[in-house]
N, C-alpha and C positions, 0 to 999 in steps of 0.2 A: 949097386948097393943102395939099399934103401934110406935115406936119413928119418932123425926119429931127433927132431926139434923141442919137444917138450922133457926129454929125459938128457938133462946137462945136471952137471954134479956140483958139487959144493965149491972148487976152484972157479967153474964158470959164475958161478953166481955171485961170487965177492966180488971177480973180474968188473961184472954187470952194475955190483953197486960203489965200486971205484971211479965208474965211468960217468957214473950218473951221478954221483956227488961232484966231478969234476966240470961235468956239462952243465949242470944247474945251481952250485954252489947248496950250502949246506943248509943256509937260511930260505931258499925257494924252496927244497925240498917240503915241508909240510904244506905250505900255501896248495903245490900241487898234487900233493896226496887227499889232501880238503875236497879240492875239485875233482879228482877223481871219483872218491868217496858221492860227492853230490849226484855225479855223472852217476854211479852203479846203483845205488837210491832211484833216482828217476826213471832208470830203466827198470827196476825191478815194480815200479809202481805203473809202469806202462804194460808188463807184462799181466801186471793181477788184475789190471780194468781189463785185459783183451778178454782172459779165461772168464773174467764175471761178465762182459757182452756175451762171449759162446756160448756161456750155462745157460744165459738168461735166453739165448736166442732155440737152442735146444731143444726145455722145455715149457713151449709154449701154453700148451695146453693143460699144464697142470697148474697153470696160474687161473685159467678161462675158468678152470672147475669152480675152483673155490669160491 
């Protein structure tokens, strides 16, 4: 039988934030969703410099023309 990790339902998910309010108390909870947040921001500004090196490495030559 296959498992299929991403499709949990709405009991597992309150489960999930029972657990985590219990692991991290209720006052750490934002501090590390902050951090998270900074974390997915960074990567996503890592990922937009890679696509503007690839464009820019691409086309070379239509920079040369001009």
């Amino acid at each position: 039988m296959i498992a299929y990790p991403l499709f949990i339902g709405y009991g597992e998910i309150i489960l999930i934030v029972i657990l985590f309010l219990l692991l991290f108390g209720a006052k750490k909870i934002p501090e590390l969703m902050r951090g998270l947040g900074k974390g997915v921001k960074s990567f996503k500004e890592g990922l937009n410099d890679v696509e503007k090196e690839i464009k820019k490495e691409d086309n070379p030559s239509e920079k040369e023309d001009k």
